[in-house]
C-alpha positions as CSV (number, residue, x, y, z in Angstrom):
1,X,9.0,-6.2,52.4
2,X,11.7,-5.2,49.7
3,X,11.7,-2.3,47.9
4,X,9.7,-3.7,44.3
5,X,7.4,-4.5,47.1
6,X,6.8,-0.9,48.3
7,X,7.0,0.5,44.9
8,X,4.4,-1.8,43.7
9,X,2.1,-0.9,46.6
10,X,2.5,2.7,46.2
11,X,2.0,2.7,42.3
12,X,-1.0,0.9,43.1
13,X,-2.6,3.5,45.6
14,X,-1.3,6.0,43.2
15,X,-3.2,4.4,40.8
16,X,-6.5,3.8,43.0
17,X,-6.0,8.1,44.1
18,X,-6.4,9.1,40.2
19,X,-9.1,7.2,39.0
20,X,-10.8,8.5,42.4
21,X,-10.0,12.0,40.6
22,X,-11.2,11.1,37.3
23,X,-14.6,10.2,38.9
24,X,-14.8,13.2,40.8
25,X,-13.2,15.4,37.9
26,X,-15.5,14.4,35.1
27,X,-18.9,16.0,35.2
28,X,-17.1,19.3,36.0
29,X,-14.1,19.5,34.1
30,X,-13.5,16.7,31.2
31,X,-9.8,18.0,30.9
32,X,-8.8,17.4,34.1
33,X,-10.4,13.9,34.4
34,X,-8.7,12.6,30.9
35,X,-5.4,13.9,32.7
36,X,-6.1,11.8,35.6
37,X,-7.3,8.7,33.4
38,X,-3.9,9.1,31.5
39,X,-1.7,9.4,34.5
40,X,-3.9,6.2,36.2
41,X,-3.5,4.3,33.8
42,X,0.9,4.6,33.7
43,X,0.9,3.7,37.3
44,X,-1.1,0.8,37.2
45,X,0.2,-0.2,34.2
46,X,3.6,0.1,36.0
47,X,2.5,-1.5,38.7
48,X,1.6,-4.6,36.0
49,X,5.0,-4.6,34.8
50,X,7.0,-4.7,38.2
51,X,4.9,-7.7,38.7
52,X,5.3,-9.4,36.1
């Protein structure tokens, strides 16, 4: 496994761990769950690009 490999993986479990806190985030605090949608969407977006 090289090392786009591993960074690919982990931006993608990174990814997967925030939208887990925007689900559990939002009916209690809207803030913190549009901080966790933003910062979700960067790493699977990076993710994206390193495949690509």
């Amino acid at each position: 496994m090289s090392g786009d490999d591993v960074l690919i993986v982990g931006l993608l479990a990174l990814g997967g761990f925030l939208i887990g806190g925007v689900v559990s985030f939002w009916p209690r605090n809207k803030v913190g769950a549009v901080i966790c949608g933003v910062l979700a969407a960067l790493a699977l977006g990076g993710a994206v690009l390193r495949l690509v």
